[in-house]
VOLUMMI-914393 format. One record per residue: y, z, x of N, C-alpha, C, CB in turn; residue in three letters. Coordinates in steps of 0.1 Angstrom, whole numbers, plus 2048, in hexadecimal, padded with zeros to 3 digits. Last residue first. Glycine has a CB too. Example, Ala and Ser with C-alpha at 12.3 -4.5 7.8 and 13.67 -1.06 7.14 Angstrom:
BEGIN
7EA8478807F584788980084F8817FA83988DSer;7C784E8847D384E87B7DF84E8847D385A871Ala;
END
This chain:
BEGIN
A1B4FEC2CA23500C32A2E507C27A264F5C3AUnk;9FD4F6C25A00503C29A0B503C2D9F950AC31Unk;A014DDC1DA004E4C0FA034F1C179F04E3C05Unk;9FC4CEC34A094CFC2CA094DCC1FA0B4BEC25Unk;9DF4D5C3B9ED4D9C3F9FB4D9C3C9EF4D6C46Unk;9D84C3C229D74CEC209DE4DAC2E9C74CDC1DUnk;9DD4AEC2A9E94B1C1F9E04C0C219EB4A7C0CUnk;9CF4AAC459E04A8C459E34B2C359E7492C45Unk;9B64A9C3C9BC4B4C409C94B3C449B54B8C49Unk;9B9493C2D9B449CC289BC4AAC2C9A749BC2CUnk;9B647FC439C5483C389C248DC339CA479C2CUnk;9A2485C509AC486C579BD48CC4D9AC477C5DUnk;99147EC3E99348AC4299F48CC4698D48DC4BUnk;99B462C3F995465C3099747BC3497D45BC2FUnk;98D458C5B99B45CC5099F45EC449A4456C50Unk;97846EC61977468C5C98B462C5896C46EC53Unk;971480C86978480C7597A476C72984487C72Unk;96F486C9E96748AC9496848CC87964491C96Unk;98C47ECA497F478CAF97347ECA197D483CC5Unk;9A4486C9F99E47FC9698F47BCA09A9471C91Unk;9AF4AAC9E9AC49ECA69A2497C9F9A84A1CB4Unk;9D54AFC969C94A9C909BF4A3C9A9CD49EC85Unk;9EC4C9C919EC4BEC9B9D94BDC999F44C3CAEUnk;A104CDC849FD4CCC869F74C6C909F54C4C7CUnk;A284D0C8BA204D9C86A144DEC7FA234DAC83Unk;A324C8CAFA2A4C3CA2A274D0C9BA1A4BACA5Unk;A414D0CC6A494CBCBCA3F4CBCABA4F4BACC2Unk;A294D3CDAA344E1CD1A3E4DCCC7A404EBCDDUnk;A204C1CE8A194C2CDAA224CFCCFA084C8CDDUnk;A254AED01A264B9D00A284BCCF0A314BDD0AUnk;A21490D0BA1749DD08A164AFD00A1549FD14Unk;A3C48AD0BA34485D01A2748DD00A31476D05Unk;A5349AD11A4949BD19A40495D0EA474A8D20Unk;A74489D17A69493D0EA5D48FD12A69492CFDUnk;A8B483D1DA81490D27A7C493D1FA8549ED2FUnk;A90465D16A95474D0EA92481D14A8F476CFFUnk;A8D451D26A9A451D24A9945ED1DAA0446D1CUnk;A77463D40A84457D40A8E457D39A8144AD3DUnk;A61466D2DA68471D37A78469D37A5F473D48Unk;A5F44DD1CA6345ED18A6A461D1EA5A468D19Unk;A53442D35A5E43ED31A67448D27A5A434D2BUnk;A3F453D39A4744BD41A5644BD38A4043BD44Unk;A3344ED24A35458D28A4045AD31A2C45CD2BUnk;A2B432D26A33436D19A35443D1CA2B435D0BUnk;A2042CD3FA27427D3DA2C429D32A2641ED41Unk;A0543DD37A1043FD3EA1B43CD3FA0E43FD45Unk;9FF431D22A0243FD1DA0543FD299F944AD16Unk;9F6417D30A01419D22A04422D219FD418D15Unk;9E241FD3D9EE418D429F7415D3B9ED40ED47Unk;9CC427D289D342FD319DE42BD369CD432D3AUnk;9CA40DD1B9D141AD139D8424D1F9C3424D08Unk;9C03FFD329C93F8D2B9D140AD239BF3E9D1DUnk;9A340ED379B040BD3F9B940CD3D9B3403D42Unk;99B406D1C99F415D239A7413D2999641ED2CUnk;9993EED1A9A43F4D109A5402D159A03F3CFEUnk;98C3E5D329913E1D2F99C3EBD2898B3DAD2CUnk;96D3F6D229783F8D2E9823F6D319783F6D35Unk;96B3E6D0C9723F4D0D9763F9D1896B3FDD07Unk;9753C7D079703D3D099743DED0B96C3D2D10Unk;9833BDCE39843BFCF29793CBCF79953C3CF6Unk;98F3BDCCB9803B8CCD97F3B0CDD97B3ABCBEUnk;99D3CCCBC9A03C5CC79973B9CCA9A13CECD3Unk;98B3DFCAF9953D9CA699D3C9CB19A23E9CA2Unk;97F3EACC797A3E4CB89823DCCB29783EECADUnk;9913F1CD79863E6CDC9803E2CCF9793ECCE8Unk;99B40BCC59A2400CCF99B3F2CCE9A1405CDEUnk;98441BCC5988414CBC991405CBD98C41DCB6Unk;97F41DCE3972419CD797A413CCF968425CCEUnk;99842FCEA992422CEE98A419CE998C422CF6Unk;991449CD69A043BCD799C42BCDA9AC43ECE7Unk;97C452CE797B44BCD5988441CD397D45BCC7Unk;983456CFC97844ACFF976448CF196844FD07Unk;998465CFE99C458CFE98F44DCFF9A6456D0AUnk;999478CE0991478CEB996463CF297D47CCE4Unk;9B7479CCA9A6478CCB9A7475CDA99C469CC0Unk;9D0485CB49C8485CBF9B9480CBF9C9492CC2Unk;9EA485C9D9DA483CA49DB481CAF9D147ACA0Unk;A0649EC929FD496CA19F2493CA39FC49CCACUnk;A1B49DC7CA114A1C86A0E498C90A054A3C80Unk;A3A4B0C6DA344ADC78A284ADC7FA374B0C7DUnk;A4C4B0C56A3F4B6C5BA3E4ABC64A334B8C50Unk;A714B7C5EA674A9C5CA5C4B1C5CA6849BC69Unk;A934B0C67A874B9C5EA7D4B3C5DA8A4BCC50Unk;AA34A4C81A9F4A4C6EA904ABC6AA9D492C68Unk;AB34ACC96AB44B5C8FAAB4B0C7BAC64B8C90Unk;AAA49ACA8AB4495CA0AB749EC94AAF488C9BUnk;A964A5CB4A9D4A2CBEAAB4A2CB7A99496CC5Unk;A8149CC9FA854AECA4A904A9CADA774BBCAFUnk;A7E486C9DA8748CC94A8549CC96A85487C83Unk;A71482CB5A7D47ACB4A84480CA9A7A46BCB1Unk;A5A48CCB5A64491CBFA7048CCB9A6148BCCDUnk;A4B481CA5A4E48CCA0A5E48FCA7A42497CA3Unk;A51463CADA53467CA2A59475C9EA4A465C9EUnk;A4145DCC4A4B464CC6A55464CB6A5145DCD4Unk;A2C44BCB5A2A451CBFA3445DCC5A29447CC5Unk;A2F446C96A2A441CA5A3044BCACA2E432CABUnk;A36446C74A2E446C7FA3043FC8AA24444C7BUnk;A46453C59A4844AC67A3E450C6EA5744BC6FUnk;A46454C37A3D458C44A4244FC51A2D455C41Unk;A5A466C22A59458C2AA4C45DC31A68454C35Unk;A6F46AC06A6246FC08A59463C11A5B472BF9Unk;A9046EC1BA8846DC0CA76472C10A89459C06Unk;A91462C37A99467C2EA90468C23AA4460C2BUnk;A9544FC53A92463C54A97466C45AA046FC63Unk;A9B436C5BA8E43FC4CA90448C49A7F444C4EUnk;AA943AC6BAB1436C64AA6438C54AB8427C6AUnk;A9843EC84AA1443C7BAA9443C70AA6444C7EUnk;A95425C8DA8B42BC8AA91434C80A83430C95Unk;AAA41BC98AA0415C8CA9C41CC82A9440FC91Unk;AAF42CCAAAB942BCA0AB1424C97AC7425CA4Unk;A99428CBCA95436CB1AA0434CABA94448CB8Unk;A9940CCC5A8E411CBCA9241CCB2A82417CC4Unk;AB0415CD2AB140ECC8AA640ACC0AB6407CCBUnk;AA3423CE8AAB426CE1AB2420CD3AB1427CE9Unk;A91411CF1A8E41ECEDA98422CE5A8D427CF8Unk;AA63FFD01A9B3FACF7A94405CEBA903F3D01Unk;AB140BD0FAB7405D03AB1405CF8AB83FAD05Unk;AA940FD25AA541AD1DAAC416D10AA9427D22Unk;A933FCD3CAA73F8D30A9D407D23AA93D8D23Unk;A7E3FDD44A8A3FCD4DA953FED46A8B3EED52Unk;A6D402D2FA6F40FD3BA74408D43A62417D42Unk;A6D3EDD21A753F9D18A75401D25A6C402D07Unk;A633D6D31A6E3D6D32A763E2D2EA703CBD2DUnk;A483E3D2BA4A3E5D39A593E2D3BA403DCD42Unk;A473DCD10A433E9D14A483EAD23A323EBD12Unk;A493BED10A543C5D0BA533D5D0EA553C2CFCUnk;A2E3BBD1FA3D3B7D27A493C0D20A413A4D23Unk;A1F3C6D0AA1F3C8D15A2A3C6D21A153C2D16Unk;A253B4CF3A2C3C3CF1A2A3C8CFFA243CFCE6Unk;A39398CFFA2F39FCF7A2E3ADCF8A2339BCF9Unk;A5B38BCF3A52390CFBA45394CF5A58399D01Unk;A6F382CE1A65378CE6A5B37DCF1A6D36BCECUnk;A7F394CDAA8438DCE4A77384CEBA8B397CEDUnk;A72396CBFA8038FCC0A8538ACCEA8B399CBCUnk;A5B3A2CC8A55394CC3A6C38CCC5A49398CA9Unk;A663BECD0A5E3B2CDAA613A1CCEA473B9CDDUnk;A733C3CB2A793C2CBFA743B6CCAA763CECC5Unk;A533C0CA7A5E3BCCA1A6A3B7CADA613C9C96Unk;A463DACB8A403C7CB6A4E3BECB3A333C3CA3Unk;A593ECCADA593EDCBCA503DECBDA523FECC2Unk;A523EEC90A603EBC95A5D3EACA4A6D3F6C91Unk;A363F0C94A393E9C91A463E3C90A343E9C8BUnk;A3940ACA2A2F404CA7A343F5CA0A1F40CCA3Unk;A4541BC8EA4B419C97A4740FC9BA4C421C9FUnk;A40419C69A38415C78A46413C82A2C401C76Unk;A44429C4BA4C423C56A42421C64A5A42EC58Unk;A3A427C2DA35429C37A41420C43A25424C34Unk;A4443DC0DA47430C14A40434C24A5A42CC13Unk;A2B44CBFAA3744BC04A38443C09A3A453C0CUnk;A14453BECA1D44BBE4A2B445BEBA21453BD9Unk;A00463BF2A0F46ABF1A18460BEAA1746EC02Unk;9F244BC019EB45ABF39F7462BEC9DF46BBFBUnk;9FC441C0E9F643BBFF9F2443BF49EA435C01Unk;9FC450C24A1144AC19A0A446C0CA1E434C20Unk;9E3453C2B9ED45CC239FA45CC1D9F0464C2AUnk;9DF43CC359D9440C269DE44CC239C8442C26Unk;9F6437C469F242AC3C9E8434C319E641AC46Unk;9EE44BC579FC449C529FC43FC43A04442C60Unk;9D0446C5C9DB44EC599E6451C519DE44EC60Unk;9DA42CC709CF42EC649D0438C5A9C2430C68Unk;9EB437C829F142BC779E442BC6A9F2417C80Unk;9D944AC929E344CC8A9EC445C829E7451C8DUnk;9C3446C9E9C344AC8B9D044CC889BB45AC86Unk;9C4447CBE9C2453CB39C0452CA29CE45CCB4Unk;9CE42DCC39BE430CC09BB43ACBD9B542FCCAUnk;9EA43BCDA9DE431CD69D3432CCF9D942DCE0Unk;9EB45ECCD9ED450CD59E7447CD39EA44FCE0Unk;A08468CB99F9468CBB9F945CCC79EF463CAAUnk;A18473C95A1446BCA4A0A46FCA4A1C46DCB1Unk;A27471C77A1846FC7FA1B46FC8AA0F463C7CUnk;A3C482C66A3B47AC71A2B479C73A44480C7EUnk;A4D481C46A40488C4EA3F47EC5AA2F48AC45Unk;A66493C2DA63485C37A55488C40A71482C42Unk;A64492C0CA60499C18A5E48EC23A544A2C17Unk;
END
């Protein structure tokens, strides 16, 4: 079964993805880390390489042929436009979506970062526009818009340990 995670920034959703491929035994695909991978090749950082993907829709686009090329067996791909990306591509897939409050994103963010949190608010917001953005741009998909998923999880009061929890046990109702 293939399953997508998304989510934004600081939702849980590589944490997630990582303890539920573990529990399932499935291979784990990171957009997030093919999209480092890219930047790091043309010697950019993800910030520059983020602002160069919403000039050259190239760049987007040859993420999701990457990206794609998982769509098969018993996989998890995660990030961000995941779900979207194999609804678009006709592949079958469960599909969810975390979510959290952006003052819990942010927290966690600044933790792991060990930056402030204002700072990483800012910072996340000016990301999720400039990735929406860019959405809109090369595919008109409305990164907000949640009708593609067939869950959709919010991690702000939940453990990930829950989180997965309640993933398989949405999987189990389908």
């Amino acid at each position: 079964m293939i399953i997508t995670i998304s989510g934004p920034p600081g939702s849980g959703k590589t944490t997630a993805a990582r303890l539920l491929a573990d529990k399932l035994g499935y291979e784990l695909i990171t957009t997030g880390i093919i999209f480092r991978e890219m930047a790091e090749a043309k010697g950019m950082n993800l910030a520059d390489f983020g602002a160069l993907a919403l000039e050259d829709p190239e760049i987007d686009k040859e993420l999701d042929r990457r990206v794609l090329t998982y769509a098969k067996g018993d996989v998890i791909i995660e990030g961000r436009l995941a779900g979207h990306m194999l609804h678009l591509n006709g592949i079958k897939a469960f599909k969810i979506w975390i979510d959290a409050s952006i003052q819990t994103r942010s927290q966690r963010i600044a933790g792991r970062e060990s930056k402030d949190i204002e700072v990483v608010m800012k910072e996340t917001i000016e990301r999720a526009e400039c990735e929406h953005e860019r959405y809109m741009n090369v595919y008109k998909i409305d990164s907000y818009d949640l009708a593609v998923y067939d869950m959709v999880v919010h991690s702000d009061n939940q453990t990930p340990d829950e989180i997965v929890d309640s993933i398989i046990g949405g999987m189990n109702n389908v």
